[in-house]
ChimeraX commands (.cxc) that place a marker at each C-alpha (Angstrom):
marker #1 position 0.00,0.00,0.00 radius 0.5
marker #1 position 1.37,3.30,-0.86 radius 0.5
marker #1 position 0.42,6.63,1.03 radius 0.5
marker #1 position 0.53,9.97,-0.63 radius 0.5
marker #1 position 2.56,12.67,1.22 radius 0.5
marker #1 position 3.08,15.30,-1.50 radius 0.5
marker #1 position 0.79,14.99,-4.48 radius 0.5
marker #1 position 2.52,13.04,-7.67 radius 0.5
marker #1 position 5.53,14.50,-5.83 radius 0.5
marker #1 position 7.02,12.08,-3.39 radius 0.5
marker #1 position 5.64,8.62,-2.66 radius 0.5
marker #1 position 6.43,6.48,1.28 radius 0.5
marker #1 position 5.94,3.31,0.49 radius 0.5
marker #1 position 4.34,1.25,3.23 radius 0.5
marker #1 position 3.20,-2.12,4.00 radius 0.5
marker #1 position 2.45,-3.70,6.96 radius 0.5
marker #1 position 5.24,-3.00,9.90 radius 0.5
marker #1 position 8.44,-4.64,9.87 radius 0.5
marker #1 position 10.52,-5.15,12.56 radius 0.5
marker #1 position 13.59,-3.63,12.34 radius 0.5
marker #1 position 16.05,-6.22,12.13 radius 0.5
marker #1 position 19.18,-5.43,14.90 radius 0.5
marker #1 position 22.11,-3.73,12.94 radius 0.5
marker #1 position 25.60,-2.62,13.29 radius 0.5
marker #1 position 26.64,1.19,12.69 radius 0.5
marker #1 position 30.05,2.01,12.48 radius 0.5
marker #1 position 30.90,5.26,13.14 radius 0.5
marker #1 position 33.74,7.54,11.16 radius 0.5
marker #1 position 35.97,6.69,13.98 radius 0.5
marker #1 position 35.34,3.23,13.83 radius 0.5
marker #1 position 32.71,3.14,16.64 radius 0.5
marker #1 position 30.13,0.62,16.70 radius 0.5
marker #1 position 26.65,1.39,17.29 radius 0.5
marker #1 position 23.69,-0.52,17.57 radius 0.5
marker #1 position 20.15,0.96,15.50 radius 0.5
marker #1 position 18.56,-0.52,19.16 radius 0.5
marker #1 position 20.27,2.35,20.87 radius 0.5
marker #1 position 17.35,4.66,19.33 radius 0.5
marker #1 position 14.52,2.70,20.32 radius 0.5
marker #1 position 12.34,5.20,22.29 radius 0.5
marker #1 position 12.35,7.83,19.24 radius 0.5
marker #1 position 11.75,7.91,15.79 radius 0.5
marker #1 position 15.35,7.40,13.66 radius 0.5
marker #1 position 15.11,8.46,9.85 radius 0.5
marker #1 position 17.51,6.11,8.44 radius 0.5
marker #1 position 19.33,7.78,5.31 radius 0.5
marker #1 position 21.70,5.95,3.15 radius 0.5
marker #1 position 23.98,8.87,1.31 radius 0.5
marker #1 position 27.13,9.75,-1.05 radius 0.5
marker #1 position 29.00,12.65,-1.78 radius 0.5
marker #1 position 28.49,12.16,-5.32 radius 0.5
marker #1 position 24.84,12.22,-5.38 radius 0.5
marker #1 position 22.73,15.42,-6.39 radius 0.5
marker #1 position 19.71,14.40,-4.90 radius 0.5
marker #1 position 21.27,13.99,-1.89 radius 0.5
marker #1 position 23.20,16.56,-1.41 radius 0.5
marker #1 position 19.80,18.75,-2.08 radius 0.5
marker #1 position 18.01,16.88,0.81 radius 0.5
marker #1 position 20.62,16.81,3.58 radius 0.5
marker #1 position 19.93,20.65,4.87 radius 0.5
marker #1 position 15.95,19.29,4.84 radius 0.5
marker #1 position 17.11,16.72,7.25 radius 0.5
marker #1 position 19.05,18.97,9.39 radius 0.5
marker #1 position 16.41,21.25,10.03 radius 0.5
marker #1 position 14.36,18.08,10.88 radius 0.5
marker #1 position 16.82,16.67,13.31 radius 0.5
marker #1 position 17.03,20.17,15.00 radius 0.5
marker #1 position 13.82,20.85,15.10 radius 0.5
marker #1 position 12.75,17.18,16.94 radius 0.5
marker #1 position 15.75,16.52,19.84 radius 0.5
marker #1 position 14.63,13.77,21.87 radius 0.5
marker #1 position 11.49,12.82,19.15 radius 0.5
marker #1 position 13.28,11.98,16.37 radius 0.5
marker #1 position 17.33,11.37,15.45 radius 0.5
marker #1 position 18.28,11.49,11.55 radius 0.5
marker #1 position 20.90,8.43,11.11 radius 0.5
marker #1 position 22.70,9.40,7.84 radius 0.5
marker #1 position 24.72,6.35,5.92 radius 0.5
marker #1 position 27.49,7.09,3.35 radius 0.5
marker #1 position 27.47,4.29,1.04 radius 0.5
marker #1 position 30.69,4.90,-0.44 radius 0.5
marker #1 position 34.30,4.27,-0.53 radius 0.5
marker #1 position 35.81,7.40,0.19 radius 0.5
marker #1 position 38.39,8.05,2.58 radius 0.5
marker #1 position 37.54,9.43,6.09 radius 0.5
marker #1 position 38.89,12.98,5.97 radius 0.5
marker #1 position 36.89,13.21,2.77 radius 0.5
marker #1 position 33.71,12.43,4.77 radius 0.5
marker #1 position 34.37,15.02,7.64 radius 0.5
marker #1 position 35.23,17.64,4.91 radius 0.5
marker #1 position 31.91,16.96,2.57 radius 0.5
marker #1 position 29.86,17.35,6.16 radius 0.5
marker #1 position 31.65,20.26,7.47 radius 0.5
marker #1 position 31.30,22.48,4.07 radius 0.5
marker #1 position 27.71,21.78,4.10 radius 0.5
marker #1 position 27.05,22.32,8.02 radius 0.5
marker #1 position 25.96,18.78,8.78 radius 0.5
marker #1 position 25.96,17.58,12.44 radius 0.5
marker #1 position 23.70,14.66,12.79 radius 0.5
marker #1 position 25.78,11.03,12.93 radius 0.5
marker #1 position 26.93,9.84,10.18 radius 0.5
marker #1 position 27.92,6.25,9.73 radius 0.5
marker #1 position 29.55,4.26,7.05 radius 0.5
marker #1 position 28.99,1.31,4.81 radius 0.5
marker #1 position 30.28,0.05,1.71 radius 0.5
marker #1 position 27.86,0.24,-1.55 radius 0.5
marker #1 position 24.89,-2.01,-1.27 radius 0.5
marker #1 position 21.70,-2.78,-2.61 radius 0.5
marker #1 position 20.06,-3.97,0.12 radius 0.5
marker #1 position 20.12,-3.72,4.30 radius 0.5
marker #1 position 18.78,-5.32,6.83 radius 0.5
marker #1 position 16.32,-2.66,6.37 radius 0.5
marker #1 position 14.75,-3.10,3.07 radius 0.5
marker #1 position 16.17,-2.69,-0.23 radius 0.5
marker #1 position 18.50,0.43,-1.67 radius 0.5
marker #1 position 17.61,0.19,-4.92 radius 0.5
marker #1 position 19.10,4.07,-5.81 radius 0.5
marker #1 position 20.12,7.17,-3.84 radius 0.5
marker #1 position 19.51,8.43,-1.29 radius 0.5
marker #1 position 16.87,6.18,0.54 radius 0.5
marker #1 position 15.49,6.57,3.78 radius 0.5
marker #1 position 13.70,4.28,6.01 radius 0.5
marker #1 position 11.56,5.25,9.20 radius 0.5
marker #1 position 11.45,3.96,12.08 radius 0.5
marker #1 position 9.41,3.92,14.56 radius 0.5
marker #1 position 10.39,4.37,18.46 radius 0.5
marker #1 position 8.76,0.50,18.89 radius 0.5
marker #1 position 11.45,-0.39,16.04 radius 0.5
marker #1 position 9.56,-1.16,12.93 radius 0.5
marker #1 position 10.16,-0.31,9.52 radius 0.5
marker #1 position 7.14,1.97,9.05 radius 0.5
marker #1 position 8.19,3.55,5.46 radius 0.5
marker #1 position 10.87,3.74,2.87 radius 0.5
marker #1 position 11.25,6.43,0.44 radius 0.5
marker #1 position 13.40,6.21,-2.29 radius 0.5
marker #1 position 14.53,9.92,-3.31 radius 0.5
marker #1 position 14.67,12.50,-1.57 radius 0.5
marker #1 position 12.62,13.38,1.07 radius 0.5
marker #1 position 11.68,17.20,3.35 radius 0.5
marker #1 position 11.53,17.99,6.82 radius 0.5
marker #1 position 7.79,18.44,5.73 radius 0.5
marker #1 position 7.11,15.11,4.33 radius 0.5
marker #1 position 8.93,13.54,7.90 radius 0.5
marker #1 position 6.69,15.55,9.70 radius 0.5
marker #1 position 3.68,14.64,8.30 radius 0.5
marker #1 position 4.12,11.38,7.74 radius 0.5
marker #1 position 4.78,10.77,11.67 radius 0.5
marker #1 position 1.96,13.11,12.27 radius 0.5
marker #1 position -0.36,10.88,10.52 radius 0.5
marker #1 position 1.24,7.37,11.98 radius 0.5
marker #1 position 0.82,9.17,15.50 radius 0.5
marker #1 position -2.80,10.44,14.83 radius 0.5
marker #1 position -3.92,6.74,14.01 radius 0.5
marker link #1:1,2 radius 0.2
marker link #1:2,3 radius 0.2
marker link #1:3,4 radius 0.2
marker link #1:4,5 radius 0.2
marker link #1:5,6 radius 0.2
marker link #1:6,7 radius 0.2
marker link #1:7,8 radius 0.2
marker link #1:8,9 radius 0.2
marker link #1:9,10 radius 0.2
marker link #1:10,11 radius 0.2
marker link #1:11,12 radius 0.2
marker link #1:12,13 radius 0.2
marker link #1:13,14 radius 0.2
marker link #1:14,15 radius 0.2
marker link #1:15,16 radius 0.2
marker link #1:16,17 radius 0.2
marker link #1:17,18 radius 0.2
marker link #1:18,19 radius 0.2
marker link #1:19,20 radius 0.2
marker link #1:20,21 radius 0.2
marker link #1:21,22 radius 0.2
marker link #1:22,23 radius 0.2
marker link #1:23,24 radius 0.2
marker link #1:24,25 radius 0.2
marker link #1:25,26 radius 0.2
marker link #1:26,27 radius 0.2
marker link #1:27,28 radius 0.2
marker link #1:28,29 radius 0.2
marker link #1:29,30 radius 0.2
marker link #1:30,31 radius 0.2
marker link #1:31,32 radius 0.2
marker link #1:32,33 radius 0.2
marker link #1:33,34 radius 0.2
marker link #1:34,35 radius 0.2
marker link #1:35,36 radius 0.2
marker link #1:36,37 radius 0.2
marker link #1:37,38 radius 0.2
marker link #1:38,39 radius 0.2
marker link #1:39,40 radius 0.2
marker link #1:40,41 radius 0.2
marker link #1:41,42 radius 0.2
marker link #1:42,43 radius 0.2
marker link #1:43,44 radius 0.2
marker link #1:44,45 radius 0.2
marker link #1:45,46 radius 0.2
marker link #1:46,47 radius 0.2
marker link #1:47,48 radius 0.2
marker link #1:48,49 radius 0.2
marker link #1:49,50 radius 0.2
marker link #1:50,51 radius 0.2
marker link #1:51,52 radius 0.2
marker link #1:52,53 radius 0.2
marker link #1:53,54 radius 0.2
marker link #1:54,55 radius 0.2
marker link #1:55,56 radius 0.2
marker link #1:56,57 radius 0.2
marker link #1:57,58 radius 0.2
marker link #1:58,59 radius 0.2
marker link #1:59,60 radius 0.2
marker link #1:60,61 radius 0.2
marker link #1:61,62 radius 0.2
marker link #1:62,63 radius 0.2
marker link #1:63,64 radius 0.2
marker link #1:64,65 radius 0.2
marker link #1:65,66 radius 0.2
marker link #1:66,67 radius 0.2
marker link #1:67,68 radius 0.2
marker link #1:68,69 radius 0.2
marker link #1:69,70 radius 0.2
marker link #1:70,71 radius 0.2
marker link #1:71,72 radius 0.2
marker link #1:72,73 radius 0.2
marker link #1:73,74 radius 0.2
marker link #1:74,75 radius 0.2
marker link #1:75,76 radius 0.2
marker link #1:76,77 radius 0.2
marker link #1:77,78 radius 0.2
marker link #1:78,79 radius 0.2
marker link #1:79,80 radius 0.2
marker link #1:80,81 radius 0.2
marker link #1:81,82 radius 0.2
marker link #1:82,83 radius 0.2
marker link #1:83,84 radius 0.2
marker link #1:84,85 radius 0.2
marker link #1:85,86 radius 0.2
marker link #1:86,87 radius 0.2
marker link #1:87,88 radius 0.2
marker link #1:88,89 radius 0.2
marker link #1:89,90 radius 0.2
marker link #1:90,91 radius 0.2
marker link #1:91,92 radius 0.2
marker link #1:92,93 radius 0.2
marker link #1:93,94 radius 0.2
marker link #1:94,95 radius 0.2
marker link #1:95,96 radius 0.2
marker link #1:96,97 radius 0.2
marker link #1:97,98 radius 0.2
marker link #1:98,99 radius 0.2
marker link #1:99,100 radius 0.2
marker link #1:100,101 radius 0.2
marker link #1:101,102 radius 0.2
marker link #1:102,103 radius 0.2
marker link #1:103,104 radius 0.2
marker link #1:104,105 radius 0.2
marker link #1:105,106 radius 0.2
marker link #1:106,107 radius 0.2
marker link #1:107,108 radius 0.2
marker link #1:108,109 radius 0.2
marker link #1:109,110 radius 0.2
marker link #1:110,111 radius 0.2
marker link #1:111,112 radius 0.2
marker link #1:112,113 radius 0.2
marker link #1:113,114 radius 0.2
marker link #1:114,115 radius 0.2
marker link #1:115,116 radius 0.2
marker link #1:116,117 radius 0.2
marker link #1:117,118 radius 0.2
marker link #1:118,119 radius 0.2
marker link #1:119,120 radius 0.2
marker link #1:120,121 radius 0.2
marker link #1:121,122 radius 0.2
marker link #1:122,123 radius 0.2
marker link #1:123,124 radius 0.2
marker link #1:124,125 radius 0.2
marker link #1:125,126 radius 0.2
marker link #1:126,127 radius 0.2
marker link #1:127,128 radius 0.2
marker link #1:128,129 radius 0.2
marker link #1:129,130 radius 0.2
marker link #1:130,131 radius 0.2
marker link #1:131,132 radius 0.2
marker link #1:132,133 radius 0.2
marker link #1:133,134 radius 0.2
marker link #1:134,135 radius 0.2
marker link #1:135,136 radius 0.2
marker link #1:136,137 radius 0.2
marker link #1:137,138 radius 0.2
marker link #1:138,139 radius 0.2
marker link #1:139,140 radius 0.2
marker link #1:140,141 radius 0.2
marker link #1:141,142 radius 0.2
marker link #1:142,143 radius 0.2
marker link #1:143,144 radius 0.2
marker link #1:144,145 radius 0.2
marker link #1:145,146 radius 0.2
marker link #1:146,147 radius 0.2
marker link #1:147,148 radius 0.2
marker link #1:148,149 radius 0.2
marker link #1:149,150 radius 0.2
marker link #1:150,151 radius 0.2
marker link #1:151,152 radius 0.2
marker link #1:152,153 radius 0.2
view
């Protein structure tokens, strides 16, 4: 079943619930994190590269939506690349990034769901499940009123 956020704009595809499965983040200074950690809060799960237009053009949408919701929601970005560290740390500084950003080499599919292009972001909802997956970008709008609705039901 697909729900429309944004008229023949933007599509979150849903079906029923999934749990999320348990994963391993590893952190730009080799850290590991667990996606568990978040449970309590929403996490928008975005897989990234520097490369990537689209991306690039919906990263300051997710900072404003990770500012705007401390202690609601976290934005988990994922560069899906093999670039070098510094590289990383330089791409997120020019374009005033802050949320964590982990790493992962290029895939098509996670224990999330598939990653069939770029960027793609899951949600995920503070029980853990897989509520939606959008594949292109996405706005601190379309976050917000797609957890408004999931809340309101």
């Amino acid at each position: 079943m697909t729900r429309l956020l944004i008229p023949l704009i933007l599509y979150f595809s849903l079906g029923s619930p999934v749990q999320a499965i348990e994963m391993q983040l590893k952190g730009l200074d080799g850290s590991i994190q667990q996606l568990s950690d978040f449970r309590g809060i929403w996490v928008v799960v975005n897989y990234w590269a520097t490369w990537c237009p689209p991306c690039i053009e919906e990263m300051p949408e997710l900072q404003a939506f990770h500012d705007a919701n401390v202690g609601r929601a976290i934005v988990v970005g994922i560069n899906t690349e093999v670039v070098s560290r510094d590289r990383i740390l330089q791409f997120l500084d020019d374009y005033f990034i802050t949320y964590p950003i982990y790493t992962s080499p290029p895939l098509f599919e996670s224990e999330l769901g598939s990653i069939p292009g770029l960027p793609t972001t899951f949600l995920i909802s503070p029980q853990g499940n897989v509520e939606a997956r959008q594949v292109g970008g996405v706005t601190r709008k379309m976050i917000e009123m797609f957890i408004e609705k999931w809340e309101s039901q």
